[in-house]
N, C-alpha and C positions, 0 to 999 in steps of 0.2 A: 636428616634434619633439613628443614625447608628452609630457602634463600626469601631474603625478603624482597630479593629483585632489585631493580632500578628505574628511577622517577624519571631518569634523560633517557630512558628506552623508549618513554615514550613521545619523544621529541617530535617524532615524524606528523605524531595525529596533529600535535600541536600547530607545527609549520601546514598541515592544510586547513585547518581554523584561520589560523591566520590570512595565507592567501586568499584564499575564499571570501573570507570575510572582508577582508582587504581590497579586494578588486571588485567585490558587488557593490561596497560603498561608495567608490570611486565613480563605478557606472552607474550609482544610484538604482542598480535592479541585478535581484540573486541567479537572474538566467543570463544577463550580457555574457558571460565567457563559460565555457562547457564546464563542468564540475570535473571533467578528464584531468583536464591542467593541473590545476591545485591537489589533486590526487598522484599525477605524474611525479610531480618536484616531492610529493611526501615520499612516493617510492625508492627516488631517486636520495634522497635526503639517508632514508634506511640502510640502502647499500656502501653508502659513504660511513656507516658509523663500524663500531667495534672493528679497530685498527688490528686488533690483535690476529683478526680471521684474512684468511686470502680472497679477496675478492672475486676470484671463479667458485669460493665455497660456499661464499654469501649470495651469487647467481644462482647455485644449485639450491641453496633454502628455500630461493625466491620462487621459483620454479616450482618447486613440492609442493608449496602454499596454493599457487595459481592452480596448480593441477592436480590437488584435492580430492577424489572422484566425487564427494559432495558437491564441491563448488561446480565442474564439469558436469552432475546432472542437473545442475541450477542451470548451467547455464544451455542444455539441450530444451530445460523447459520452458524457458525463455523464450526459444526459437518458436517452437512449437505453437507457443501460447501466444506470440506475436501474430503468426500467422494466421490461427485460427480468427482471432480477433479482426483481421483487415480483410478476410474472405468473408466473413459472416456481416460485417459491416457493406462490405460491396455488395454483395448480394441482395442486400434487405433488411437483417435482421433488425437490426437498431430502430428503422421506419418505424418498421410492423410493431416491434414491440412496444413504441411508444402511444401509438395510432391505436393498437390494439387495449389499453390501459386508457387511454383518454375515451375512447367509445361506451368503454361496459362501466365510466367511475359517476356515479351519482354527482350531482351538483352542489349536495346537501356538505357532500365532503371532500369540496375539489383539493385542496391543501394537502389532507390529511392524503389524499390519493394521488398528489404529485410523489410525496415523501413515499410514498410504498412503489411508487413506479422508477423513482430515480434508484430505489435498494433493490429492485428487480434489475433494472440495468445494469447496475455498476455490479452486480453479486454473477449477471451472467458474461458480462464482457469483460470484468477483470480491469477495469478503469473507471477511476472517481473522473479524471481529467477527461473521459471521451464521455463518459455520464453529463458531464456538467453542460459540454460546447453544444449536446444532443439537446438537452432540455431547457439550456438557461432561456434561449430565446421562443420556447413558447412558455416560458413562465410568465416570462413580458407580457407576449399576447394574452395573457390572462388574466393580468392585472390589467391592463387596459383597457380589456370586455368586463370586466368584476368589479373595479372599483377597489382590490385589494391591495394593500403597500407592495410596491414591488419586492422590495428588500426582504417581507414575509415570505413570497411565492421561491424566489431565490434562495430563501433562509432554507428553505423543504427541499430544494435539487440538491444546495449542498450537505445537508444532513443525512440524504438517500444517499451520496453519494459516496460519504465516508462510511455509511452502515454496509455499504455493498463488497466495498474498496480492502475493508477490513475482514471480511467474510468467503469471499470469494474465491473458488477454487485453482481459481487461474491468474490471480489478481499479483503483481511482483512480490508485492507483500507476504504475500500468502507462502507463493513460493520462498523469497529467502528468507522467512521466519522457522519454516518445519526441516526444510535442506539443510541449514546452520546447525538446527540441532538432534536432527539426525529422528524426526518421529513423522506420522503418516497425518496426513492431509485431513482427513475425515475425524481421525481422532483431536486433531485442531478445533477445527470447524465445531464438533459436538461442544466440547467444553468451552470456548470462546461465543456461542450462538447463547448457551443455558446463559452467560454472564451479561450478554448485552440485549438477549430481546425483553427482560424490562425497561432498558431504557429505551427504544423502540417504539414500544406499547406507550409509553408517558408522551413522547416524543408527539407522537401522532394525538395522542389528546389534548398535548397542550395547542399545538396548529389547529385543532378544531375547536377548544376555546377563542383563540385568537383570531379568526374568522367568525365565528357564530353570530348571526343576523344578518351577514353579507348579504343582499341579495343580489343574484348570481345569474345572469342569462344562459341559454345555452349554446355550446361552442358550437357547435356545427358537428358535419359530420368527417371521420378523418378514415378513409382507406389503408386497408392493410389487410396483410395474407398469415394466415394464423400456419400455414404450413414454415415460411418464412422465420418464425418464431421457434420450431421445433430443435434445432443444432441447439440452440439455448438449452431449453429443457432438458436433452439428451444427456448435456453436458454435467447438469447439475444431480440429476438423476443418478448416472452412472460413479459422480464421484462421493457420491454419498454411499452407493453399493460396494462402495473400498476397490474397485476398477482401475489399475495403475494407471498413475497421469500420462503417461507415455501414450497407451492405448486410446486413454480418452481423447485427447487431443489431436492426434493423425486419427482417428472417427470423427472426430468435429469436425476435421478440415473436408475432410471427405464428402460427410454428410451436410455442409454445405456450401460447398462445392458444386456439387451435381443438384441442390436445388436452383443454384443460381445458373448454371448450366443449361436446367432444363425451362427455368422462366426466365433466359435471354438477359439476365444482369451483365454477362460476359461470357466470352467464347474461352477455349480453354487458355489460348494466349493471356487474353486476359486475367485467368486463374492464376496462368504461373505467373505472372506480373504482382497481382495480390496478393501473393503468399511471400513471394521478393520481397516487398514493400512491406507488409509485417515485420518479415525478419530483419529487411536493412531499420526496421522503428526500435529495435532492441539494440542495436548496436551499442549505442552511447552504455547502456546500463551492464552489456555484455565486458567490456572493456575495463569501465568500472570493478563490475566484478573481480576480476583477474588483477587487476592492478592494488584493492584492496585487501585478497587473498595472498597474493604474497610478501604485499607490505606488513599484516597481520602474521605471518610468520616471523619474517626479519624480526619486527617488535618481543615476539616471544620468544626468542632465541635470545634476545639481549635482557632479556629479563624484566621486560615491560609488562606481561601478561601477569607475572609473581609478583610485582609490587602492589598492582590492582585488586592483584587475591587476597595481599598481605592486609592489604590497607580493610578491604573490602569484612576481614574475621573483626580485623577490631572495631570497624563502623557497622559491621549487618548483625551479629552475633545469633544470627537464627534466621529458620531458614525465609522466615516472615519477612526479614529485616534483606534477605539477599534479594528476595522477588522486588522490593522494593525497591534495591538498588539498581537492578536491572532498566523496573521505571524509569527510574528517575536518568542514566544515563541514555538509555534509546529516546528520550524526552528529549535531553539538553541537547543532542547530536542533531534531533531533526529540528529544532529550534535556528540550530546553527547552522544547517544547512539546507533548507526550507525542503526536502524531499522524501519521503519516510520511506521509502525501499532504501535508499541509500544509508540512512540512520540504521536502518535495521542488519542491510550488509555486513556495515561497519562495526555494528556492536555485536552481532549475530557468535562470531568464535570468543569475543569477550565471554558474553552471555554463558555459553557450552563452558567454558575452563571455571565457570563461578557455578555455573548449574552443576558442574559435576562432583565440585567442593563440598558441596551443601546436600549434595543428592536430590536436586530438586525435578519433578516431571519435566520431561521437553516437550510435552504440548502447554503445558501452562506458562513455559516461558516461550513457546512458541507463539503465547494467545499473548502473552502482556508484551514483549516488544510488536508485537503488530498493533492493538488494542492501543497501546500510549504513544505511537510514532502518527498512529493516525486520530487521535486525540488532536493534537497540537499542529499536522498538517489541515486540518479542516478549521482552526481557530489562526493561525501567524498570517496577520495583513496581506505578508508580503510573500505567501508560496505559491504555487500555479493555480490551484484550486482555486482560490478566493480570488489571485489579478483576473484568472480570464474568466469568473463568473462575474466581475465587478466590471470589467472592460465591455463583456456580453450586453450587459443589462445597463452601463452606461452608470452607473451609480457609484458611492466610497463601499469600499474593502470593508470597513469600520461599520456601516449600515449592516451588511449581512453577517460579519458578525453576531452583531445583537441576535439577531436572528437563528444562529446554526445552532440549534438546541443540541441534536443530537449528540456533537462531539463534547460537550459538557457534561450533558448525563452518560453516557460512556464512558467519562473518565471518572464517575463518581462512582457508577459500578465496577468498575475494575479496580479500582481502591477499597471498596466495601468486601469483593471477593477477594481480594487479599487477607483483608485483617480478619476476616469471619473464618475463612479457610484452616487457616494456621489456630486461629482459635479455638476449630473445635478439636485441634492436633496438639492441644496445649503448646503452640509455638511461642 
């Protein structure tokens, strides 16, 4: 017979809502103090409870949970995916690719071809945040040679940049969404891509509404190395041919590496300094990891996981109704904590213990907590995405809102492929 758990097991998450929430208000902004802290005191919160247990037993839980071997390949790919991203960035690749997309895009659809070059970026580098600082400022110059609202051309880098961010093979997301619940990368991607490139397609139709009659000079011309660009491709390529991330990734590094080797970006010194530099930019999210992994056990152990299940039979009652609820909690969490890898972390083994309840696929919830975490990180004021494209381009947060079509119609589809799913499974 099954326990219906306990609502103070889940104390911990609460006490970091609250800190979190509590000292970003204070500082008036959700990055002043590292999201580490308020995750630390929740851990530490954890270990203090259930008196009944010895406290070296509650270490050893903590400890299982952190070292996972899931969680331990999240966090190798982590590294990996750090690195690759700050060598292929040194190198070139990011220039080129941008340079490379502004040369061959028609004038007729410069908008429409920002938005497909910001979902090429962010789909091959694996960040909406390094997407946006690359592109926001010649968005500007574009509105300024065009005559187009800024806040439009802006609207298209961050729309590219959550289509990318959510898709991408190397993206954090991506990773702790398919690691948490244990399914392969490619079979993600498939069934998350069929779900969102109509809203994609509309995305880019409505931006060429919305410019239509501009007239548009032309930008000049912009240098780039299409070799430069290849690590990309390589990347995307190989992980669609189901090619373990492991492999893919020390091949990326590799392979560009020795391009930037041989066209003078940096000598090797400087290689191993870029791949350093990658991997110390993961840190914070490494640590993270680990510190939520075994606070998420604690939790389960005191019966905070069976409350959520309990609760979750008499409010989802199908398995329509659980995918849902998954939404709606990877939703409220990065709401709350303006970061959706973090959101996703965090509800990631929730997600698994509801997923396994209901028997639900792990790529589909693999595809909706990445799909609704980046939903509402490319729409909240006040997350990275939107201050440093707002800070970028000198404009209100609330302007480019209006604007970021894409994360709107992405959440429309990911609710349609809900209800219609289950519907034709009579759920």
């Amino acid at each position: 017979m099954k326990t219906k758990g306990k609502v103070s097991a889940l104390l911990p998450l609460a006490v970091f809502l609250i800190v979190y929430a509590g000292t970003s208000i204070i500082a008036k902004d959700f990055y002043a103090v590292s999201v580490i802290v308020p995750f630390l005191i929740s851990a530490i919160v954890a270990l203090s409870m259930n008196k009944k247990r010895k406290f070296e037993d509650k270490i050893q839980d903590f400890c299982k949970g952190a070292g996972n071997p899931n969680v331990i390949l999240m966090i190798l790919i982590f590294v990996l995916a750090g690195a690759f991203a700050q060598v292929a960035k040194a190198m070139g690749a990011v220039d080129s690719t941008v340079n490379f997309g502004l040369s061959i895009l028609p004038t007729s659809i410069l908008v429409p071809g920002v938005f497909i070059i910001a979902s090429f970026i962010a789909l091959s580098v694996g960040t909406s945040m390094g997407t946006i600082v690359a592109l926001v400022p010649i968005a500007v110059g574009i509105s300024e040679k065009t005559g187009i609202a800024v806040a439009i051309v802006v609207g298209a880098v961050v729309s590219g940049a959550m289509f990318g961010d959510n898709l991408s093979m190397i993206s954090d997301t991506t990773i702790a969404a398919t690691r948490t619940q244990g399914c392969e990368m490619k079979d993600k991607f498939k069934m998350n891509f069929k779900i969102v490139l109509p809203a994609a397609i509309v995305t880019a139709i409505i931006f060429m509404i919305l410019t239509k009659g501009t007239a548009i000079q032309t930008l000049g011309d912009y240098e780039y190395s299409f070799i430069k660009i290849l690590p990309y491709i390589a990347v995307l390529i190989s992980a669609l041919m189901g090619i373990n991330v492991i492999f893919i990734l020390i091949g990326g590094i590799v392979f560009a590496g020795v391009i930037g080797l041989l066209y003078g970006s940096f000598d090797i010194i400087g290689l191993f300094t870029n791949i350093s530099a990658g991997i110390q930019g993961m840190s914070e999210l490494i640590i993270i990891s680990l510190l939520i992994a075994g606070t998420i056990e604690l939790i389960k152990n005191n019966g905070g996981i069976e409350y959520i299940l309990n609760k979750g039979m008499k409010n989802f009652k199908s398995k329509r109704g659980a995918e849902l609820g998954i939404a709606t909690l990877v939703s409220l969490v990065d709401i709350c904590t303006a970061n959706n890898t973090i959101a996703i972390v965090t509800v990631g083994p929730i997600a698994k213990d509801i997923s396994d309840e209901f028997e639900l696929e792990p790529r589909r919830v693999a595809g909706i907590m990445d799909m609704f975490s980046c939903v509402f990180q490319g729409l909240i004021p006040y997350g990275a995405q939107l201050i440093s494209a707002s800070g970028l381009a000198m404009i209100s947060p609330f302007a480019i809102i209006r604007y970021s079509v894409y994360p709107y119609l992405m959440g429309i589809c990911a609710l349609v492929s809900i209800y219609f799913y289950w519907r034709k499974r009579n759920e």
